[in-house]
N, C-alpha and C positions, 0 to 999 in steps of 0.2 A: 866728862871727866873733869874732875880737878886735881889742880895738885896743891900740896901744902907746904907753908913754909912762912917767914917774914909777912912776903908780899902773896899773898894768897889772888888766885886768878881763873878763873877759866878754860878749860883746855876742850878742844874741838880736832874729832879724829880725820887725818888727811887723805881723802878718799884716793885726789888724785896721785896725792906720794904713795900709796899703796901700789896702786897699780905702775908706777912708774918704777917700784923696786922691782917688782916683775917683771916688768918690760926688759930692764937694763940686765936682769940672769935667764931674758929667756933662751942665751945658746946652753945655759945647766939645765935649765927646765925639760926642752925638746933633747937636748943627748939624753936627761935623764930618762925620759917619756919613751924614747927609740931604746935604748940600751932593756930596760923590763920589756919593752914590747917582744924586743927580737929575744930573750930570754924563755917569757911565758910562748912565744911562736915555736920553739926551738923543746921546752920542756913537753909544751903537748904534741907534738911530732915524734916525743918517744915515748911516751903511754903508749901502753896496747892495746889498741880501739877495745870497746868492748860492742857488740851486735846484740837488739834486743828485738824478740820479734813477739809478737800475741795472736792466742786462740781465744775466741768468744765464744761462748756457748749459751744459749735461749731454756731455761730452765719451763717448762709446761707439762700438760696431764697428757700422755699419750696413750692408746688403745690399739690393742692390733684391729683389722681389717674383717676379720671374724665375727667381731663381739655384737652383742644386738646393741640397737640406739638406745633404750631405757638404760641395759647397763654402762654402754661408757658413755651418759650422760651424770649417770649416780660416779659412776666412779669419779668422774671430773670432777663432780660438784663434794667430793669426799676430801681429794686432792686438790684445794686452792692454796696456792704457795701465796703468802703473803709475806711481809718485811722479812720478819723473823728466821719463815722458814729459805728465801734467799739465800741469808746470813750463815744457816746450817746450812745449804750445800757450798757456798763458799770455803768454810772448817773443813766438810768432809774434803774437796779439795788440795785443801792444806795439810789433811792428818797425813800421820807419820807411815801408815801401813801402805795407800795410795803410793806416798813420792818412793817408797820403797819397792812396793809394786815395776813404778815406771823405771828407777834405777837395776833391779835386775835385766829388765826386759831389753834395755839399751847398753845394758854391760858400765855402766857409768864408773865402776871402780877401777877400769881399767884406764879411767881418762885421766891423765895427770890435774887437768884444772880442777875435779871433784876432788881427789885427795893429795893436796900439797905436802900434806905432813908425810909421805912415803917416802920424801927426798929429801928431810932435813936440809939445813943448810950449816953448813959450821956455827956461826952465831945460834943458831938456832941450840944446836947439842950443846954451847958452851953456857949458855943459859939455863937449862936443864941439867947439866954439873953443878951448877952452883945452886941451883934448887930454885932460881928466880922464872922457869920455867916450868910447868905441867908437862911432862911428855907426852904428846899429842900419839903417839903408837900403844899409850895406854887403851885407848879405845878401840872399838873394833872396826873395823875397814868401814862396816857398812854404818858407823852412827858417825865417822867421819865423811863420808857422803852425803847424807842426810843435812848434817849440817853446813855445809860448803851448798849443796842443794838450796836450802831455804833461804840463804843468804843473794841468791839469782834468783829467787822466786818471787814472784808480784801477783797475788790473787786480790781479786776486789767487784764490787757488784757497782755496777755500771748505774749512775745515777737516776732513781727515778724509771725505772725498768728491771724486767729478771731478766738480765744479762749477765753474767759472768765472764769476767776477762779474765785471761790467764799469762799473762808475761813472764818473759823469761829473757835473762842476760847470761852472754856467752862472750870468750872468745871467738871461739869457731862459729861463725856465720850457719855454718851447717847445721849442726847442733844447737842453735837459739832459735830456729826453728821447728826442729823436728823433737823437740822435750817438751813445747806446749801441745803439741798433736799429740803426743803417747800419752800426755794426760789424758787431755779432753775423752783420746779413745778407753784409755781401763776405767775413766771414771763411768763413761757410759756402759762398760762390762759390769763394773761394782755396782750399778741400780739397778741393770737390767738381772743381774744375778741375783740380787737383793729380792725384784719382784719374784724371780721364778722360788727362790727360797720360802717366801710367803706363800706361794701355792701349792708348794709340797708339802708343807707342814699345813699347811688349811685341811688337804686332800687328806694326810695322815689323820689326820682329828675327826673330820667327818665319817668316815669308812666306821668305825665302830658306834660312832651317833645315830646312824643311819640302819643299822641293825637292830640297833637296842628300839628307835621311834617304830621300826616295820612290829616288832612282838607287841609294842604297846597299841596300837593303831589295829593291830587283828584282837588283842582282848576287849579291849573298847568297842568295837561293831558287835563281837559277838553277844557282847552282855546285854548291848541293842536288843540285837536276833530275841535272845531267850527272855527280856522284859516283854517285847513285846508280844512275844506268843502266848506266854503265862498270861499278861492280861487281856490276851483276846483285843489289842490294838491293830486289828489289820490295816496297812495301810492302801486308802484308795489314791491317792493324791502326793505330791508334795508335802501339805500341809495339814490334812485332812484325815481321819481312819476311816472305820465301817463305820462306826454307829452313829459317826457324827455324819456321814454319807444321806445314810439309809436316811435320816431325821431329815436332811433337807428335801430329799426325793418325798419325802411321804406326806412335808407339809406344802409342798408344791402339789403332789395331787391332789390333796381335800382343798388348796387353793380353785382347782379347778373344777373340782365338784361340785363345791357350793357355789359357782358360778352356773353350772349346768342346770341346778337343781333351781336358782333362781328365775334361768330363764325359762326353765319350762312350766313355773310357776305363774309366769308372768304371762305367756302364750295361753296357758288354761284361760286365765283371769280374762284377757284380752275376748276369749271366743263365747267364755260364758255371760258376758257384757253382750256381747254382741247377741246372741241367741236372746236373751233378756229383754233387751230393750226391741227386739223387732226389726232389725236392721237385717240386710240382707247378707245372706251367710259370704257371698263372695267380695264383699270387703275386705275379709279376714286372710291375711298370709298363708297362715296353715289349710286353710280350707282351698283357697285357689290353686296351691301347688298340689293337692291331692290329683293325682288321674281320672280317680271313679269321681269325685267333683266335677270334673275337667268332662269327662264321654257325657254325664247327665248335662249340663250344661249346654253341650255341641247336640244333644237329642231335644231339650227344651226349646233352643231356638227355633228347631226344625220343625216341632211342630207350631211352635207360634207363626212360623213363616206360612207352614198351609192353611191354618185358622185364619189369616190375613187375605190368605188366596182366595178361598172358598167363602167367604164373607163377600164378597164382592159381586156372587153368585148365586148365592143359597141362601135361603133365611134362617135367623138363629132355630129354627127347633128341627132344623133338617138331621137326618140320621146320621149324616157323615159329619157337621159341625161339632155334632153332641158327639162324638164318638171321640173326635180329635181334643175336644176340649177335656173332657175326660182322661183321654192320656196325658193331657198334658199336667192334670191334677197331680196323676199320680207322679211323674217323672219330678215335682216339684216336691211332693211329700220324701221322695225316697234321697234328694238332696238334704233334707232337713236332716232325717237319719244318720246319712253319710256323716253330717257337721256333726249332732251328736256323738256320732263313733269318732271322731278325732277327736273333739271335749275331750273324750274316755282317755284318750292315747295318753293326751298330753299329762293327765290330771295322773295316769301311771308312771309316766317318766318321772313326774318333780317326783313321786313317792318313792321310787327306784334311788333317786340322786340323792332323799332325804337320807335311804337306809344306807346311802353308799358312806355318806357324809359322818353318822355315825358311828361305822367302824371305822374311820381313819383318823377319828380323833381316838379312839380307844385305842388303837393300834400307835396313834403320836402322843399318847399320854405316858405308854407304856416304855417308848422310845426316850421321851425325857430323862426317865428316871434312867434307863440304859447309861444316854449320855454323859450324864452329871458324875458318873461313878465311873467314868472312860475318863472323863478330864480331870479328875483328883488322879489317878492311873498313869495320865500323860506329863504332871509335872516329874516324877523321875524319869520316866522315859526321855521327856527332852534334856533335862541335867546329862542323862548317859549319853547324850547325841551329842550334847555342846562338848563333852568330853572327848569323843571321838574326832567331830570337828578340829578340835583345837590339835591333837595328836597327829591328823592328817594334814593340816597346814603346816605346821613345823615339817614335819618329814618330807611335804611336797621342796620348803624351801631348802632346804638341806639339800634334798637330790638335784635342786637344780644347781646351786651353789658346788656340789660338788660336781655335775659333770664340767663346769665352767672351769672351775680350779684344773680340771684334768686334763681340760682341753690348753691350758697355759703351762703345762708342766712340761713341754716340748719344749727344743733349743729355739730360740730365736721368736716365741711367742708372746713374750710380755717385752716390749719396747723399752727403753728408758725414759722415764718421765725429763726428757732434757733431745739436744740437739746440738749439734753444734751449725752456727750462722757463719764462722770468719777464719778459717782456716788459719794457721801461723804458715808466711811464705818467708824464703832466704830473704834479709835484708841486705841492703843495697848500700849503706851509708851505718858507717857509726853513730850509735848513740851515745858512747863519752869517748875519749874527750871530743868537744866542737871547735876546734884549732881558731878559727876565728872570731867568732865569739871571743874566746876565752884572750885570744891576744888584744883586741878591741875594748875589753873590762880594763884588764892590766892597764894599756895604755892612757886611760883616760882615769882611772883610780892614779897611777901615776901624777901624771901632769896636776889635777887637782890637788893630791899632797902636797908639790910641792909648790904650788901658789898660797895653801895654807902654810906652809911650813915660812914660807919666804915674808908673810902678811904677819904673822905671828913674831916672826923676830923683829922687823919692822915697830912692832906695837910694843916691844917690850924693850928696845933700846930707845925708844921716844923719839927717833927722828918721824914718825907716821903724824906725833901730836903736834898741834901747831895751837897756840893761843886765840883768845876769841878775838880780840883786839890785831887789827895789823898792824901795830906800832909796837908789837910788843910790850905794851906798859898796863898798867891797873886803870879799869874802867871805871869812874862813877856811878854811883848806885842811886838811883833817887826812884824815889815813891812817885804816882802821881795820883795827886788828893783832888776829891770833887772839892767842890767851891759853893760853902752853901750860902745864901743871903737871907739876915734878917729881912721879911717882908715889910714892917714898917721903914726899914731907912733904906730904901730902894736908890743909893747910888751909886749898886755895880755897872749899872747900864750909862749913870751919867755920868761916873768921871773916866769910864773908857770913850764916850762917842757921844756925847750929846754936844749938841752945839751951845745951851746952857746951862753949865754945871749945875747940880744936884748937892750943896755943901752933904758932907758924907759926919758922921759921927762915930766915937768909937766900934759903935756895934753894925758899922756901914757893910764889913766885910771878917765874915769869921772863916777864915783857915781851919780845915777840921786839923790836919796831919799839914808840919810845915815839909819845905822845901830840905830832902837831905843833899848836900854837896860834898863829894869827895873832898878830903882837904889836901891830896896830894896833888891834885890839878889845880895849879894854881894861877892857869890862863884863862879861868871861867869864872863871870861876874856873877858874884855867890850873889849878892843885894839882889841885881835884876831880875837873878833866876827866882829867888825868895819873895820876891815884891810880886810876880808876872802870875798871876790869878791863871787855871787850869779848867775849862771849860769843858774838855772833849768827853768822850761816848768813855774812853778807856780811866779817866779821873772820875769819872759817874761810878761807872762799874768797878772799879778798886773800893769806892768810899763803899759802895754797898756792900762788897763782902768783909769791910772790915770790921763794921758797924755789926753786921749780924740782921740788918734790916729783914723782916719776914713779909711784910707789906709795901707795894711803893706803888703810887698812881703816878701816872703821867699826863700832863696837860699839853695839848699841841695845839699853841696858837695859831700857827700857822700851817693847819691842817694835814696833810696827807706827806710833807714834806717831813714834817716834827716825828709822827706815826712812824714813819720809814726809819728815824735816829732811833727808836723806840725799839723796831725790832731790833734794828743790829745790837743793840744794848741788849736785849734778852740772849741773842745768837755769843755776843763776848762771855756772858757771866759762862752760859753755857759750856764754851770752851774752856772757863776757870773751875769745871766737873762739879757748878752749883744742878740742882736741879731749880730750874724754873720753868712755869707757865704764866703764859701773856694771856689777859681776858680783853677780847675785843669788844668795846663800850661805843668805837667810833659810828657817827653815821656813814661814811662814806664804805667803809669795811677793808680797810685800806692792811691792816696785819692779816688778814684772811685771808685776802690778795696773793700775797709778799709769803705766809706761812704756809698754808693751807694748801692742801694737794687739789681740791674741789671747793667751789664758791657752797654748795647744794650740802655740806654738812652740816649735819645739827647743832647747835652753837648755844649762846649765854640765853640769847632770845627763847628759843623752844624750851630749854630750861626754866627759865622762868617763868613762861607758860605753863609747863607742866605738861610738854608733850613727847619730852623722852627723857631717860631714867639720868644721873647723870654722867654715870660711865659712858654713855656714848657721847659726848659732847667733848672730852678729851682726844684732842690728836695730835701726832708726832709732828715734828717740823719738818720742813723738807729738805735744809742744808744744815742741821742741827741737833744737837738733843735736847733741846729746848722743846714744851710741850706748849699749843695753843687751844683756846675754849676759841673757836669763831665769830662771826654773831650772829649766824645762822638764818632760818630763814622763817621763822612765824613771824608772827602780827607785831610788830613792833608796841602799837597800842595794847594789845591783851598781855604783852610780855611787861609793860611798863606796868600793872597791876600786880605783880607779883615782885616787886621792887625793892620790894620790906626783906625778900627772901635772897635779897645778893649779901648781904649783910654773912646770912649764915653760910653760903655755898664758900664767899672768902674765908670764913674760920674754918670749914672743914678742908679748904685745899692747904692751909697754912701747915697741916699735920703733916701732910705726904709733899710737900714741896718746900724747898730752903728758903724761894721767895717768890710771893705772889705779884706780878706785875701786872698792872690793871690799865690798860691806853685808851683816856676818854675822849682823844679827840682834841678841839677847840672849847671846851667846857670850860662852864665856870663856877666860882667857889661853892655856891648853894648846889651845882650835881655833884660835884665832889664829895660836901656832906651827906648827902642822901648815898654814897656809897659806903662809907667807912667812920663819919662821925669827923670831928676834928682834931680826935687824938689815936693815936696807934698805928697810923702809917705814915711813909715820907712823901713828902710832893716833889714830884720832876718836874721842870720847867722844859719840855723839848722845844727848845725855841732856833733853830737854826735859819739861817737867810731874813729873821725877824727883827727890824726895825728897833731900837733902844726905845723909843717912846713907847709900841706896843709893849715891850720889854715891865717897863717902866709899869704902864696902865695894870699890866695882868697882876703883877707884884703889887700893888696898891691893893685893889680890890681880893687878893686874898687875905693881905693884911689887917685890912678894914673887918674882914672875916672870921679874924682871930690865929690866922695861919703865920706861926712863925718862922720856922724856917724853913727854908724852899732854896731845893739844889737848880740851881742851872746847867742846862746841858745844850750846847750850840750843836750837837752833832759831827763836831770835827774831830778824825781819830789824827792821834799823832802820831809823826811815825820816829823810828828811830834810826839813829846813824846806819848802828853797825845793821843793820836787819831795812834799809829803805822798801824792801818789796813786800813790807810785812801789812797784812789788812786784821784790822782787827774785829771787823764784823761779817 
């Protein structure tokens, strides 16, 4: 704060006279604090509790015990209560017919707390004289219930669940329980009644559907019936008539006929090869399974066995060898015969199976054309079947639907899709007023008023303000200006501390901003203060923001100590809400150290290598809003090849930052041009705990370089009187 006037000054709020004015009223405070307390303790002690008790109810698909698993699984999957439908039974809940419902059923009109308006009150009548009132008797008993009703009523669907709560607020303990139970139970009569409603009107609607499908479902088979007798479709089969029957029977036989007929073609062939070429008839199949084959055979050996006998005996022209030998002639001729006479069989059969084989294709040739005039015949027929069909499935579904519907049309056979989970029981404690609570608010809303109220008058009668100055009088105001030195007449360093002056010239020492001194203090040596050259971190950082500097390198002779003045100077501007970043150039990496959350961040190095983009080499400072580049950790050597390219990363940072601070360490004049050239940025000298001669040396050899002016910066912040604990980095 300030105030105004003459002598214009400083004003600073007196925290501890604050609280010391409270202190000295705290016996008004705590009477106050006690006096509302025992008021609000004493007001809610005469409200009349109000009792609030709740029914839940579990909304779901229910099926009586009857039903088959197909249907109350259909029916389930018909009935899925989602958000919405919740939402609706919550409404139904709330409609008007329902709470009216539950109010005749509990006599509710006869309760004075449903209808106040029965008992006016004088105010009340004298209000309604003058017309500033409605007469609440205008209405009729029951929409003044109704509405005192919904004014205690709390319905709501329990988050994230079909639950339904049902609250209810009462005087009577007894009754804020037993009004959400009357709900829950007529709500659950009003659905279950609802269902059975649905299935007497289902059952009404079917009953003549069901009549009219039976007439349609008998003309439809009949007209079946009489297609297909007219066209001679008898059916053998499911799928199949006669003539398509008969067609497959008949090319199955001649299938088997001409197999017959082959093989007894083949048995011929076989026997008359055989006979032909001279082979012996009982090779042959047919001929060995003959019988008379078979006796001539069993008589041929016979006599070859006594020819064998009588050989052994008799000589060939004996009467009895020639006798036997002779039979035996014959008994071989009459085997031949016999094969013969099978040839004959065989060669009738294939002839028999030829002629068979020809009437069954004339008799399947005849059948085709049957066929083909049976199945142009069959597409009406099947049209009047699919017709039928379709007639008799509706009507199957129908009668089932309706014995179902007639089976729920009894009391207590369709469920409510609902439950109730949480009964409403008498409450045991009031739900308003909560006396202690509500005295414990009061009392402490109390006592903080009136610590506002007491801090407030305090601030506005001004004894809370107290001056910045403890002497009450007007402070000096003075600047502090860096201190820049031409580089050629380098005798800031020898006419402070050199052991042989340095002769100075006028341009020895240029003052950017002189020294301002109050002129009402007139016990402070203005010349001294004026003459006494301004080294520190806080005269650096003033001259920079006053200048508008956008560029400034920093040289630290004396290494890792100068670097450390370097940052606090980036961490001060930052405080004076410049945006700056510091580019770490040092070898030792000593702002990275000092700034840096991690040594392993990507930095100026890997930037100038070209091994990451350069948005990641920006990062925040750790006690600061001051932003640091690192120096990261590539190859020093391959990062020193892209060198040409810090040139332009400094002009793109210049856009998005007020001032680019660049800390090259111990460098000297030639790295400093390879960074920025010799004109368009400032040179800092960070030179603290650094010897005058080096002072001296480093200011030569910049000069020599063409560098003219170059601020000094010892690194010393200064502090001030009224503020000695103040740090400025």
């Amino acid at each position: 704060m300030s105030g105004s006037g003459s002598a214009q000054q400083d004003v600073d709020i007196d925290l501890g006279g604050l609280f010391r004015a409270v202190w000295d009223r705290r016996v008004k405070v705590l009477l106050a604090t006690a006096c509302v307390a025992a008021l609000a303790f004493g007001a809610a002690k005469m409200i009349s509790p109000d009792y609030e008790s709740e029914t839940r109810v579990l909304i779901e698909s229910r099926e009586p015990e009857f039903s088959g698993p197909n249907q109350a699984s259909q029916a389930g999957a018909d009935r899925v209560f989602d958000e919405s439908g919740i939402l609706s039974q919550v409404q139904v809940l709330k409609s008007a017919d329902l709470i009216k419902q539950v109010a005749r059923n509990m006599k509710l009109h006869e309760v004075k707390e449903f209808d106040p308006s029965a008992a006016p009150s004088a105010l009340s009548d004298l209000l309604v004289m003058l017309g500033l009132k409605k007469n609440p008797l205008e209405l009729p008993p029951e929409e003044r219930v109704l509405k005192e009703f919904n004014s205690k009523l709390q319905v709501y669907q329990v988050e994230k669940s079909r639950v339904i709560a049902i609250g209810f607020t009462s005087k009577d303990r007894q009754l804020a329980a037993a009004v959400p139970n009357e709900m829950a139970k007529v709500f659950l009569t009003l659905q279950s009644g609802a269902k059975l409603d649905t299935n007497s009107e289902a059952t009404r609607w079917l009953e003549p559907e069901i009549a009219n499908l039976r007439e349609k479902v008998r003309d439809a088979e009949a007209k079946v019936a009489a297609y297909r007798a007219s066209s001679d479709l008898l059916p053998t089969g499911e799928t199949t008539n006669f003539a398509t029957r008969q067609l497959t029977d008949i090319s199955t036989e001649l299938t088997r006929v001409r197999g017959e007929r082959a093989n007894a073609e083949a048995r011929a062939a076989g026997v008359r090869s055989a006979l032909a070429s001279g082979r012996a008839p009982d090779t042959i199949t047919d001929v060995v399974g003959s019988q008379m084959i078979q006796r001539l055979k069993e008589t041929e050996a016979n006599l070859q066995a006594q020819v064998a006998d009588l050989s052994t005996t008799l000589l060939d022209g004996h009467p009895r060898l020639k006798a036997l030998k002779s039979q035996l002639e014959g008994i071989r001729g009459q085997i031949r015969v016999e094969t013969r006479k099978i040839l004959t069989s065989l060669e009738n059969e294939a002839q028999v199976a030829d002629l068979r084989e020809q009437q069954l294709v004339q008799q399947l040739n005849a059948l085709k054309a049957q066929s083909a005039q049976a199945g142009e015949e069959e597409v009406g027929l099947r049209a009047l079947e699919r017709e039928a069909t379709a007639q008799r499935q509706l009507l199957e579904t129908y009668l089932a639907r309706y014995r179902e519907a007639t089976s729920r049309t009894v009391e207590n056979a369709t469920p409510a899709d609902a439950r109730v989970i949480s009964s409403a029981v008498v409450p045991t404690s009031a739900s308003f007023p909560k006396v202690l609570p509500i005295t414990i608010v009061a009392a402490l809303a109390t006592f903080l008023l009136s610590c506002v109220v007491i801090m407030l008058g305090e601030l506005f009668s001004g004894r809370a303000l107290r001056p910045v100055s403890s002497a009450g009088e007007p402070l000096p105001v003075r600047t502090r200006p860096a201190i820049a030195a031409s580089a050629p007449d380098v005798g800031i360093a020898a006419a402070n501390a050199a052991p042989d002056p340095v002769p100075l010239d006028s341009d020895a020492v240029d003052l950017l901003s002189p020294v301002d001194v109050s002129k009402a203090d007139e016990d402070v040596d203005t010349s001294a203060v004026a003459n006494e050259p301004d080294f520190s971190i806080e005269a650096v950082a003033e001259h920079l923001r006053t200048t508008n500097v956008s560029i400034a390198i920093s040289v630290s002779p004396g290494g890792d100590e100068g670097s450390t003045a370097t940052v606090m100077l980036a961490r001060l501007l930052a405080e004076a809400e410049l945006k700056v970043v510091l580019i770490d150039l040092t070898g030792s990496a000593c702002p990275t150290r000092l700034m840096a959350r991690s040594s392993q961040l990507p930095g100026i190095t890997n930037l100038l290598a070209g091994e990451v983009p350069f948005t990641e080499t920006i990062h925040a400072d750790r006690f600061s809003d001051a932003h640091i580049i690192p120096q990261g950790d590539a190859d020093p050597r391959q990062a020193m090849r892209g060198i040409e390219r810090l040139k332009m990363i400094i002009g793109a940072l210049t856009n998005a930052y007020d001032l680019v601070l660049i800390e090259c360490g111990p460098a000297d004049e030639m790295a400093v041009e390879k960074i920025v050239g010799r004109d368009g940025a400032e040179i800092i000298l960070s030179a603290p705990s650094v010897s005058d001669e080096r002072i001296v040396e480093v200011l030569t050899g910049f000069g020599a370089a063409g560098y003219r002016d170059i601020v000094l910066m010892t690194g010393q912040v200064q502090s001030d009187p009224d503020y000695p604990d103040r740090d400025a980095a």
